[in-house]
MIMITI-785992 format. One record per residue (C-alpha): x, y, z; residue number from 1; residue in three letters. Coordinates in nm, 2 decimals, always signed. Layout:
<pts>
+--------+--------+--------+-------+------+
|     px |     py |     pz | marpa | rolo |
+--------+--------+--------+-------+------+
|      X |      Y |      Z |   NUM |  ALA |
...
+--------+--------+--------+-------+------+
</pts>
This chain:
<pts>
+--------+--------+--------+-------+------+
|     px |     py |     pz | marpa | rolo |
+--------+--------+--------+-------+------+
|  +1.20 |  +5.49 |  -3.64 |     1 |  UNK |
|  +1.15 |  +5.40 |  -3.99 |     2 |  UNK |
|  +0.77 |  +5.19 |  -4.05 |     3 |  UNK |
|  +1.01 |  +4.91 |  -4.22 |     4 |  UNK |
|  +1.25 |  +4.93 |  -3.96 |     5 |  UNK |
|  +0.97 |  +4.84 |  -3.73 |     6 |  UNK |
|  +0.82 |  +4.60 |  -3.92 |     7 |  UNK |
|  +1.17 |  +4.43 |  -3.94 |     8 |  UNK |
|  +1.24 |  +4.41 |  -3.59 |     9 |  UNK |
|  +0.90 |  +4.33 |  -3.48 |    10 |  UNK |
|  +0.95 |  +4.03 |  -3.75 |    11 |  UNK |
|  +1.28 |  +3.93 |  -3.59 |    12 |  UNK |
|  +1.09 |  +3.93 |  -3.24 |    13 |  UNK |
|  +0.86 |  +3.69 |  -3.36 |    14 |  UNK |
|  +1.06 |  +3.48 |  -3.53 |    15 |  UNK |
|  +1.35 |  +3.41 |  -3.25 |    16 |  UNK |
|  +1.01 |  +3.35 |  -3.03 |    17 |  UNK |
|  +0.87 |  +3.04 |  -3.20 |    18 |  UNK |
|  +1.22 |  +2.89 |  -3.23 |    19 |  UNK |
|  +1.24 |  +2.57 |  -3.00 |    20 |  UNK |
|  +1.50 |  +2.38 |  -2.94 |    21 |  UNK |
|  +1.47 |  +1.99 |  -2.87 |    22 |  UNK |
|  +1.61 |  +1.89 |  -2.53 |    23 |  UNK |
|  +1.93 |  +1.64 |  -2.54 |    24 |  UNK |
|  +1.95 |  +1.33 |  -2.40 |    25 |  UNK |
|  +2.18 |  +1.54 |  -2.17 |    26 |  UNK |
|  +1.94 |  +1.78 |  -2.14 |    27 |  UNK |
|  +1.65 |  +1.50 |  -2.01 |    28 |  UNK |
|  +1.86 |  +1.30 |  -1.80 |    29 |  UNK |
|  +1.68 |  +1.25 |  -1.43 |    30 |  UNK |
|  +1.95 |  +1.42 |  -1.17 |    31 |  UNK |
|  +2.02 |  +1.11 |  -0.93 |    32 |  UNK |
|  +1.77 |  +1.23 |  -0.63 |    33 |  UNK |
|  +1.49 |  +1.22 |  -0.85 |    34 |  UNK |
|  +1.56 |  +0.88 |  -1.00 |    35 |  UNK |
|  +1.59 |  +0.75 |  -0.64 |    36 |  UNK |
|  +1.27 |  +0.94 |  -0.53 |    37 |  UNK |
|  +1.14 |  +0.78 |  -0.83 |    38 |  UNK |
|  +1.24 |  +0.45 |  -0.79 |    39 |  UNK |
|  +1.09 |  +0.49 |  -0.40 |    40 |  UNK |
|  +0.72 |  +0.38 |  -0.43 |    41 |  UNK |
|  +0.46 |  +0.40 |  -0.15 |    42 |  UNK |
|  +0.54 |  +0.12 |  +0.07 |    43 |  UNK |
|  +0.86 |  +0.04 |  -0.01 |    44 |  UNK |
|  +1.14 |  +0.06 |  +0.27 |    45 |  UNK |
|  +1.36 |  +0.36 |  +0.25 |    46 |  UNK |
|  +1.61 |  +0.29 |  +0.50 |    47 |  UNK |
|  +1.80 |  +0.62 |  +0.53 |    48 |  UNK |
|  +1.45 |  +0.78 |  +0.57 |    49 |  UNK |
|  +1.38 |  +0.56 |  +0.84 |    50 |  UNK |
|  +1.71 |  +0.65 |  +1.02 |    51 |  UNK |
|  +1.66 |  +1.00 |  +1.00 |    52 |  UNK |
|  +1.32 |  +0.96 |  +1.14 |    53 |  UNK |
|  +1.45 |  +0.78 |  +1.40 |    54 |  UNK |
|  +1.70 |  +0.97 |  +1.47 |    55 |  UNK |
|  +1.47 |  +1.27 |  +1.55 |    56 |  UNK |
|  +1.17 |  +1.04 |  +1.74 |    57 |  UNK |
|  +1.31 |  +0.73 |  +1.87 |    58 |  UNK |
|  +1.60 |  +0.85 |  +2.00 |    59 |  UNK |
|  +1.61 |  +0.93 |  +2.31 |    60 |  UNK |
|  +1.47 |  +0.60 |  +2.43 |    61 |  UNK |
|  +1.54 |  +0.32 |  +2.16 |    62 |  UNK |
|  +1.85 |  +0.47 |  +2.05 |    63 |  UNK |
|  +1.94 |  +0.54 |  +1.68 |    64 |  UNK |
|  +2.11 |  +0.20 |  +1.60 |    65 |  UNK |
|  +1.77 |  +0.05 |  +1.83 |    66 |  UNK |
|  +1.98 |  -0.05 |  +2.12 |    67 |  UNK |
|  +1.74 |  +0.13 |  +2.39 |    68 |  UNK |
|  +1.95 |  +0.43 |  +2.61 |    69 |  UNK |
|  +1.75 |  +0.21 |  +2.96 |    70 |  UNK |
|  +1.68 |  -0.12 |  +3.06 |    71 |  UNK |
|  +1.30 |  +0.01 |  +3.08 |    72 |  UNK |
|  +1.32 |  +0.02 |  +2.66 |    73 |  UNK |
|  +1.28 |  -0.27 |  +2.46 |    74 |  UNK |
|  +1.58 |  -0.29 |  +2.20 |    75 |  UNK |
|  +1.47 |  -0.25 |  +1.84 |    76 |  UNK |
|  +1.78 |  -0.36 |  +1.68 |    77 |  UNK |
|  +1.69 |  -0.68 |  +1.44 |    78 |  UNK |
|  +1.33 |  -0.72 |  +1.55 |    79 |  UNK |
|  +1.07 |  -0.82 |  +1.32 |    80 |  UNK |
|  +0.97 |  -0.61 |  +1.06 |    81 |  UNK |
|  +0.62 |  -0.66 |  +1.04 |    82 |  UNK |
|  +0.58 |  -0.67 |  +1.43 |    83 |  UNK |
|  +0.73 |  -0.35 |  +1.46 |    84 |  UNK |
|  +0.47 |  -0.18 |  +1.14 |    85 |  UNK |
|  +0.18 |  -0.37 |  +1.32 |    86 |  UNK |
|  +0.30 |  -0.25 |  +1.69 |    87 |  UNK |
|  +0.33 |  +0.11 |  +1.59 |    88 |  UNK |
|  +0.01 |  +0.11 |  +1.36 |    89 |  UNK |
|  -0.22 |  -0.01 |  +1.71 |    90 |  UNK |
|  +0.00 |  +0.23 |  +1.95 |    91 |  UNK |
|  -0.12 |  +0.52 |  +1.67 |    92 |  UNK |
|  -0.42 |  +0.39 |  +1.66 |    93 |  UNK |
|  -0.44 |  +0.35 |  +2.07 |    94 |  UNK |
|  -0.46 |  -0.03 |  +2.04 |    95 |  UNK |
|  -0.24 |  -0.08 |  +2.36 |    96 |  UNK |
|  -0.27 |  +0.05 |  +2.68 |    97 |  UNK |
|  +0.00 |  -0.14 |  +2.92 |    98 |  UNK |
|  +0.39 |  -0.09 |  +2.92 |    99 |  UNK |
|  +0.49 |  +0.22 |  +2.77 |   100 |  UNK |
|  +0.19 |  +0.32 |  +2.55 |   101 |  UNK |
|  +0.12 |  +0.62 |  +2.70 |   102 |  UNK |
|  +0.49 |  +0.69 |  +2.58 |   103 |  UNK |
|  +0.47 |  +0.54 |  +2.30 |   104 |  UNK |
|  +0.09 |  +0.68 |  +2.15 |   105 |  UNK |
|  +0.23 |  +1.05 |  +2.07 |   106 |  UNK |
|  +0.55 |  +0.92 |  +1.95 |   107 |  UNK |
|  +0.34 |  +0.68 |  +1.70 |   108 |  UNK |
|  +0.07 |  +0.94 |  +1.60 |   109 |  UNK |
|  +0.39 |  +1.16 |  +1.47 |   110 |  UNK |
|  +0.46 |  +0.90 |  +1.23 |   111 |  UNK |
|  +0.26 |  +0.84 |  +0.84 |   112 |  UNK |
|  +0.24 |  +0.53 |  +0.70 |   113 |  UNK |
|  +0.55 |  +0.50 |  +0.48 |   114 |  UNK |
|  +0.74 |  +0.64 |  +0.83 |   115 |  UNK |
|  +0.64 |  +0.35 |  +1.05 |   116 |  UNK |
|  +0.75 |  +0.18 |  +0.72 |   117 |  UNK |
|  +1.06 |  +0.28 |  +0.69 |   118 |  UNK |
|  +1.12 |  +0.33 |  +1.08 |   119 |  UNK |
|  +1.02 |  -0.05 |  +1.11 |   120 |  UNK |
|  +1.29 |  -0.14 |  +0.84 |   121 |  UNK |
|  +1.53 |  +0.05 |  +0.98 |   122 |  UNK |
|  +1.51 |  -0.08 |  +1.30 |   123 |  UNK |
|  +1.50 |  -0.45 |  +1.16 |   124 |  UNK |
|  +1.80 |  -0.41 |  +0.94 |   125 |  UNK |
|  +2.00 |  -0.33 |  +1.24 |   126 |  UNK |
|  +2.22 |  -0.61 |  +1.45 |   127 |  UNK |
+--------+--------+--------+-------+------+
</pts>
């Protein structure tokens, strides 16, 4: 190859590689998960997470609607919010001791925070 042909090419390179283009507001819109993780701060309820968690945990004895599967299960259908955070935070944190806590301990130590959150919301929004 020709030096100017070289020089021409190598010139083109660089020049098509310092070209930007500016995104569009299309091009910056948030895709609708993100805006709702977004929108989700620590602490705030996500009910749908809090069914899927309880779907996979506290199913087999409260049910997933919190109507318990035996009469030995409490039913967790429209109970208090903030009793069920504040039971589940002293069963993880082996607070209790009669009933079902040695059920109950495991299950709760499975659970973060914003899960016994969103579990407890779940649970209270049901009827």
């Amino acid at each position: 190859m020709n030096r100017n042909l070289m020089l021409a090419a190598a010139a083109l390179l660089t020049a098509t590689s310092v070209i930007t283009v500016e995104p569009t507001t299309a091009d910056t819109a948030k895709p609708a998960e993100a805006a709702t993780a977004e929108k989700a701060k620590p602490g705030t309820p996500d009910l749908e997470a809090g069914k899927a968690k309880a779907s996979t945990i506290c199913v087999a004895c409260h049910g997933v609607t919190g109507k318990a599967v035996m009469p030995i299960y409490p039913n967790l259908a429209g109970q208090n919010k903030a009793y069920l955070i504040s039971s589940l935070k002293a069963y993880k944190a082996g607070q209790r001791k009669g009933g079902q806590a040695a059920a109950m301990e495991p299950m709760a130590k499975m659970l973060s925070e914003q899960d016994i959150i969103n579990v407890s919301a779940y649970y209270s929004s049901q009827k």
